[in-house]
N, C-alpha and C positions, 0 to 999 in steps of 0.2 A: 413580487417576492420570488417568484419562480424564478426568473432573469438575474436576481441579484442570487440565491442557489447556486443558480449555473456557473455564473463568472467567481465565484469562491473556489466551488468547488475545482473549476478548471482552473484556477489560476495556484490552489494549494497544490496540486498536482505535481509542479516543479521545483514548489520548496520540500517538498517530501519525496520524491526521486532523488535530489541534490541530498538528503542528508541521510537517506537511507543508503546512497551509493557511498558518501563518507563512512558511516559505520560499515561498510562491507571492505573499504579499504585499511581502516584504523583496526579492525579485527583481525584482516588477512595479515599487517604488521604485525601486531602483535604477535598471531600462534606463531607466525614463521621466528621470530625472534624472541621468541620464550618470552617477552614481557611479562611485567604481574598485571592482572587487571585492575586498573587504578580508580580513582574517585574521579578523574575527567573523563574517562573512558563512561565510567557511568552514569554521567550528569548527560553526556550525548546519548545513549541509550535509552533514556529513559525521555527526554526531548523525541529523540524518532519515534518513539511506541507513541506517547501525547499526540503529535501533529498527526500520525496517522492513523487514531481514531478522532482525531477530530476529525479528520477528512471522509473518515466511513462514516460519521455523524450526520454529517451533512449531506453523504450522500442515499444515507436511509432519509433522512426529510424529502430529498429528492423523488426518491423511491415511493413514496406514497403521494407526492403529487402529481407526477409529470404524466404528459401524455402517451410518452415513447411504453410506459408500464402497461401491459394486458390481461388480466388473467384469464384465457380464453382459450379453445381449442386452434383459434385465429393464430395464434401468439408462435407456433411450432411452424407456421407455414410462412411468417415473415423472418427475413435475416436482422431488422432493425427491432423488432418488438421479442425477438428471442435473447437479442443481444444485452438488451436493457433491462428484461423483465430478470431474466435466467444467468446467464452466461455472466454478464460483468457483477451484478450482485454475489452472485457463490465464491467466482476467484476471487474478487476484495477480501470479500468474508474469511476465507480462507488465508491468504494474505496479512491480514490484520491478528488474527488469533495467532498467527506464527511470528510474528515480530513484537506481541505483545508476551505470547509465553517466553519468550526467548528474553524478553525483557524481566521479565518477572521473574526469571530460575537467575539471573546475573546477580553475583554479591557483591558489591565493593569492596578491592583489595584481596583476590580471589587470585589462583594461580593463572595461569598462559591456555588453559584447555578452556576457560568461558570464552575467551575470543574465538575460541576452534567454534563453540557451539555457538556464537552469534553469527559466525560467519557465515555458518552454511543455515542457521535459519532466516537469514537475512536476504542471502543468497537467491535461495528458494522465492521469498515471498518477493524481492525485486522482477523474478523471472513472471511470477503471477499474473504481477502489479503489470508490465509491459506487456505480457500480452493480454490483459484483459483491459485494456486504456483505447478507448475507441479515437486512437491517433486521425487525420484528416486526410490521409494517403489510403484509408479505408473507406473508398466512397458508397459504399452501399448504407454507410451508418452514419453519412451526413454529419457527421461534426467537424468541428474547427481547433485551430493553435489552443485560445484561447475562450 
């Protein structure tokens, strides 16, 4: 179970990057070009808030199994068990409440400023997302692509 966790979760990773980077680019259109915010605009909005709590979903199931999680005095003196326990949990958290409020204040058919405000909270939670994504070029926390 844990194993099948893991490859979800890492593998959702890249469909919710790709379409959160969409909506940061279909918003930056929009404000820059006065669009109205339309009903496609916010059928993909409300798609990106979905996938990325489903992917915080499963990575709170994670969070209560996995080994990498400590809760210990132990946990501030490793790079890998502060990363897991502390660190990658808070910025998701954080991350996901911003792209889910930001989903939830957009109206369908709303003037050119809701793209301003998707943008940049969009913006924000992508910058979160990357760096709280324990990528495989960070060798102290042992993870992989996929």
């Amino acid at each position: 179970m844990y194993n099948g966790l893991i490859h979800a979760h890492s593998g959702l990773r890249y469909i919710v990057l790709a379409l959160i980077l969409i909506v940061i680019i279909q918003s930056l259109l929009g404000w820059t070009r006065k669009y109205k915010y339309a009903g496609s605009h916010h059928v993909l909005v409300k798609l990106n808030s979905g996938l990325l709590l489903t992917q915080f979903m499963i990575g709170l199931g994670l969070f209560t199994i996995s080994p990498k999680v400590l809760f210990s005095v132990e946990m501030f003196k490793s790079t890998l068990l502060r990363f897991f326990t502390l660190e990658h949990p808070l910025m998701m958290l954080i991350a996901t409440i911003l792209v889910i409020h930001s989903a939830a204040r957009s109206k369908a058919y709303s003037n050119y400023i809701t793209h301003k405000k998707l943008f940049w909270y969009n913006t924000i939670a992508l910058i979160l997302i990357i760096a709280s994504i324990p990528w495989p070029f960070r060798e102290q926390l042992g993870a992989t692509w996929f």
